[in-house]
N, C-alpha and C positions, 0 to 999 in steps of 0.2 A: 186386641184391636190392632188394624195394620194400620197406619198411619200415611197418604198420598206420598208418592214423591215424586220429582220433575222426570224420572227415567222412566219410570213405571208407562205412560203411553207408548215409547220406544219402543221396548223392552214386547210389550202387548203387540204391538202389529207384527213385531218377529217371530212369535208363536206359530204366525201362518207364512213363514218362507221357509225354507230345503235347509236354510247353513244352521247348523250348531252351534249354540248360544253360548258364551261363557264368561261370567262374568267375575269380577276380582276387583282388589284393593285392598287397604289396611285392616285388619285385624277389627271387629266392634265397629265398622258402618254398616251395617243389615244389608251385607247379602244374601243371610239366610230368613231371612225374612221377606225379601224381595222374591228369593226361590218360592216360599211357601206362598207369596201373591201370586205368582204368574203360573205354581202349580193348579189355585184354585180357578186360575180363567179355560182352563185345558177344560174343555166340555165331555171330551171321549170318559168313558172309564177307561180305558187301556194308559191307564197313566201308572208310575210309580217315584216317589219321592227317597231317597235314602242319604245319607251320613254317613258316609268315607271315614270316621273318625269313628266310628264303630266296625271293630276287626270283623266282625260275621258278615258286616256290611260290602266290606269288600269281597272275605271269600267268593260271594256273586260273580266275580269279575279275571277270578285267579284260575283261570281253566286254560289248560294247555290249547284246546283246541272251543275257538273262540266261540264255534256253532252251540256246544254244549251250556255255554250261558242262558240259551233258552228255554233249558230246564229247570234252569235253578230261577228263572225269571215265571216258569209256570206258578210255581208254589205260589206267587204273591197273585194268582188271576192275568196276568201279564203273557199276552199271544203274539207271534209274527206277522197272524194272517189279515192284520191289519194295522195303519197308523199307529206307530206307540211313541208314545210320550217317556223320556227317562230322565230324571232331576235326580241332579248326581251334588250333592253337598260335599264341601273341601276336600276336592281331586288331590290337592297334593299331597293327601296320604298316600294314593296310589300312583305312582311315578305311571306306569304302563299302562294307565285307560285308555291315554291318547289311539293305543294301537286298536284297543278296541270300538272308542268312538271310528274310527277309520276305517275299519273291517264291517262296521254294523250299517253306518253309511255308505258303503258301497254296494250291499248284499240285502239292504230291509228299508221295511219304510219309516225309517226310527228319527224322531230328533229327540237330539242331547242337549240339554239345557245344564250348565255346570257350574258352580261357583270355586274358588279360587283365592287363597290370602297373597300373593304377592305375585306380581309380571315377572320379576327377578326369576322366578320358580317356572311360572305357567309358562314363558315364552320359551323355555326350553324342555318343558312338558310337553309341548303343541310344537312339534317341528314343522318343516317344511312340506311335508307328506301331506300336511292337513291345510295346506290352501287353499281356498277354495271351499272349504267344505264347514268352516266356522268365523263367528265372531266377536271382535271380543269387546266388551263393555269395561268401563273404569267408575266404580263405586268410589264416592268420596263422602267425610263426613256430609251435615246437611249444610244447606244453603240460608242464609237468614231467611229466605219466604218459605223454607220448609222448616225451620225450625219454630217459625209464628206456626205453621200448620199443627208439630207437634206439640203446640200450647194450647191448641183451641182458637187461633185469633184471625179471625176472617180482615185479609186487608184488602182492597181492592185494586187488580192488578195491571198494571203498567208496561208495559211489555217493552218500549224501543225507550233509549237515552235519551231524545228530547220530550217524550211525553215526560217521561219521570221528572225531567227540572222544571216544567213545566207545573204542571200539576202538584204542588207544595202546597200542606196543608199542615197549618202551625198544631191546630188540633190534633189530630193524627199523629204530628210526629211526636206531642207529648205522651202520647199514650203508648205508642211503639217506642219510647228510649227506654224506658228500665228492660225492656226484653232485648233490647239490642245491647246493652252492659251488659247482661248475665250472659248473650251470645259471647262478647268480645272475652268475658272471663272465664266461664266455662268450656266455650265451643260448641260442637255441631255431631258427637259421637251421640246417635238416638239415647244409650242407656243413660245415659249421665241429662240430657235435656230433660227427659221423664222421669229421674233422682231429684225429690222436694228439699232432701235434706241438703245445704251444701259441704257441710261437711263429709258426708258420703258422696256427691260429688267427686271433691278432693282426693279421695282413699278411691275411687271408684277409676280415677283417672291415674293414679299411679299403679293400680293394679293392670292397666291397661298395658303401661311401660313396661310392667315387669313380663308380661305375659307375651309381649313383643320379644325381650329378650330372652326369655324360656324357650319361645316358639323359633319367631325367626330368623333369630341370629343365630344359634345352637343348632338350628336344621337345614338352614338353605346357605348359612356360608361359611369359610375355614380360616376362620379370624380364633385365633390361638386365645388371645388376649383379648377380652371383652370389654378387659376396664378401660385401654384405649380408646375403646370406641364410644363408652360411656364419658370418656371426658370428655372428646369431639361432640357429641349430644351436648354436652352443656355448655362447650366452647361458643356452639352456635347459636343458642340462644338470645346474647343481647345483641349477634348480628342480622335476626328477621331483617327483612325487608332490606338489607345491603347487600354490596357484591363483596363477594369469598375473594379473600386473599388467603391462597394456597399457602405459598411460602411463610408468611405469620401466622398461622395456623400449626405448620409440618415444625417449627421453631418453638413455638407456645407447649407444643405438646412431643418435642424432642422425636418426631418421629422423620420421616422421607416425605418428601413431595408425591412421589407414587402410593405409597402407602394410604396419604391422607384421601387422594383422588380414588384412591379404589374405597375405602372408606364412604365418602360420600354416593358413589355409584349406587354402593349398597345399600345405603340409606333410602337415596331415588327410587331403586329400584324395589323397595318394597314399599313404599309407597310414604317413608316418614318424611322424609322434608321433599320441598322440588326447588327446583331452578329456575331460573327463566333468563333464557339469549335473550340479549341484546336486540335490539331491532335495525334491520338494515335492509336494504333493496338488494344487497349482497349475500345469497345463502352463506359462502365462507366467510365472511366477514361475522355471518350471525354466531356462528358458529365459533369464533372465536374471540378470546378477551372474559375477564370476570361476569359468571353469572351469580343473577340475582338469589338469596334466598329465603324460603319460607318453609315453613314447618306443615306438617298436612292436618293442625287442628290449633286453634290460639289457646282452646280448654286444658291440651297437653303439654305445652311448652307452659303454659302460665303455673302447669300443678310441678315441672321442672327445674325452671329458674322465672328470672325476672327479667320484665317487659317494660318499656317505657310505654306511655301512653299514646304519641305516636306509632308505637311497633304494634301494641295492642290491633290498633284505629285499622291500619297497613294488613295487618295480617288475617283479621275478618273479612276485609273488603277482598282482599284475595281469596280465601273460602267460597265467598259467595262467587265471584267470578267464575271460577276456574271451570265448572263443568259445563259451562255453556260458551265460554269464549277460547279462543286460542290467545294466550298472554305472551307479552313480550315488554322487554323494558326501553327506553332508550336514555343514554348517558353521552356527556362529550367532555374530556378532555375543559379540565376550567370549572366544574362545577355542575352543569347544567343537564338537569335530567327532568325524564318524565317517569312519573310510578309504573305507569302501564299504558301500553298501546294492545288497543282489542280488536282482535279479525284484522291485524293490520290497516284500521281505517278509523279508528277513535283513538285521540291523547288524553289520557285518565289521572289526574293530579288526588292525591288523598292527603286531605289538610284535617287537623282539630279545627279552625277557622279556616273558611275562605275571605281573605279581604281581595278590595281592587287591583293590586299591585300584585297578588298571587294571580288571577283570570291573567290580568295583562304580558307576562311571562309566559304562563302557558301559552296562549296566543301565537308569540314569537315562537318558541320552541316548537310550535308546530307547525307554525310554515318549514322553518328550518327542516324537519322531516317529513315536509312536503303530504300532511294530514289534513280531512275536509274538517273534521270538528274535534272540538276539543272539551272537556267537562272537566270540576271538580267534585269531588266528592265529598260533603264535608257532614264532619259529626252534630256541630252546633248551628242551630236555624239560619239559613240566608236565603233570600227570595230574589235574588239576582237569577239573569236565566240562563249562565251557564253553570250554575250549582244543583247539585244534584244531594239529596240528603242521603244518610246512609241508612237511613231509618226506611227507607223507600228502594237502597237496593234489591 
């Protein structure tokens, strides 16, 4: 059974445009499983699905002279002499498709639908040659309203920040907290959501770690020493949701300022933790000063190390945001910050409790960064109406 998720209508109308589809992210959020939904909305038969990770699979594609592909594409039923559909599973076994997604869209009437485990890899897969001619999608674990989906639990949906604070329902939200706990301690990687057991949970999500370091540390980067990197992983853990201090970091773990920063790059860029600038009316200003950061699952940093219940709180509500907003944080000098500003035009406060004296601050902080509205997010009930429950993100 495939289970909905928020990209999936995306994902479906691009089936009928020209540019080549390609989609990526960490290791275990179903983009092949996404492949296999947008393979069965293809109506043509002139379709073909395959698995880059099966060497025969590739040989397909290993032909000196690119036109002869279409023979070895016969064998499967698969013609030129009209529209074809080709879903290509984890490209980055084969470093060189890109030439051929680029040869075959320029000479046939073919789209490429592709998936991908790391930008780190695919952005220099897909050169500049292929502008134009593709696009690229960011798979992240699930979202808390897709992780209700893959429970079974019909909630009903809310779409803008004021209906949601609006609209609080004590009932409701009792009934969505324990599934919102098991989000915040588990997380949002499908297989481990649809593991009953939590113990295998547990073992499912360090298998996940490990498989990250087998796969994409050891293939896509020339980091000598891994245990390095595996202490920085644990370094960061009880700092979710803060800003990176490089230098106590590069000192903590006896290494270089540059070292650590190429370190974390790599992290970013395969999709395990992220960052987030600053908020500022000033690009370079955003751009520079400590960014914020989060880990790309609360299930895999909790099976890691340990979370405060704050970080916990902080780092679901990020989950849930991230693929539908553009996030940014803002901080000043003194103290004074907000969790997250969204689309640059909401200030997003994440409290265990919201009391009156936390809205009223917010408030202030966001004139100060010159924002029309501002919300809390909080874990335990308030029917104030700038509070927003997380049971209802």
């Amino acid at each position: 059974m495939i289970f909905s998720r928020n990209i999936f209508p995306v994902l479906e109308k691009e089936l009928e445009t020209k540019e080549n589809i390609v989609i990526t992210g960490m290791r275990q959020v179903g983009k092949t499983t996404i492949l296999e939904h947008l393979f069965s909305k293809v109506a043509t038969g002139n379709k073909i699905i395959l698995d880059l990770e099966n060497p025969l699979n590739r040989k397909i594609f290993e032909e000196e002279n690119y036109d002869s592909i279409w023979n070895n594409l016969k064998v499967f039923g698969i013609t030129n002499a009209k529209k074809t559909f080709i879903f290509l599973d984890e490209v980055q076994y084969l470093p060189d498709i890109s030439r051929v997604v680029k040869y075959f869209s320029d000479h046939w009437d073919v789209k490429f639908i592709l998936t991908g485990s790391s930008s780190y890899y695919l952005k220099n897969l897909f050169p500049e040659s292929m502008a134009g001619r593709k696009l690229i999608f960011e798979v992240f674990p699930l979202t808390f309203p897709e992780f209700l989906v893959f429970k079974g639990i019909n909630r009903p949906q809310t779409f803008s920040f004021p209906q949601k604070a609006q609209l609080k329902n004590r009932i409701a939200y009792e009934k969505l907290l324990p599934y919102f706990k098991e989000f915040m301690e588990f997380g949002g990687f499908p297989r481990i959501v649809l593991e009953q057991n939590p113990q295998r949970k547990k073992a499912l999500l360090l298998e996940i770690f490990t498989s990250y370091f087998e796969q994409d540390v050891k293939t896509l980067s020339d980091i000598k020493d891994t245990s390095h990197l595996r202490d920085l992983i644990l370094l960061l853990i009880p700092r979710i949701g803060a800003r990176v201090d490089i230098t106590k970091m590069a000192n903590s773990l006896s290494l270089s300022r540059d070292t650590v920063y190429s370190y974390l790059a790599f992290l970013e860029h395969t999709y395990f933790i992220a960052m987030l600038s600053k908020f500022s009316s000033s690009i370079d200003r955003r751009s520079a000063g400590s960014k914020k950061l989060f880990f790309c699952d609360s299930g895999l940093a909790n099976a890691l190390g340990k979370m405060s219940e704050g970080q916990f709180l902080e780092q679901s509500i990020f989950q849930t945001l991230r693929p539908g907003y553009k996030l940014n944080f803002y901080y000043k000098d003194g103290g004074s910050e907000i969790d997250f500003i969204l689309d640059e035009q909401s200030a997003v406060e994440v409290k265990t409790s919201a009391s009156a004296r936390d809205i009223a601050h917010l408030k202030i902080r966001t004139e100060i960064v010159k924002l029309s509205r501002y919300f809390i997010i909080s874990y335990e009930y308030n029917n104030r109406k700038e509070v927003i429950l997380a049971t209802d993100i």
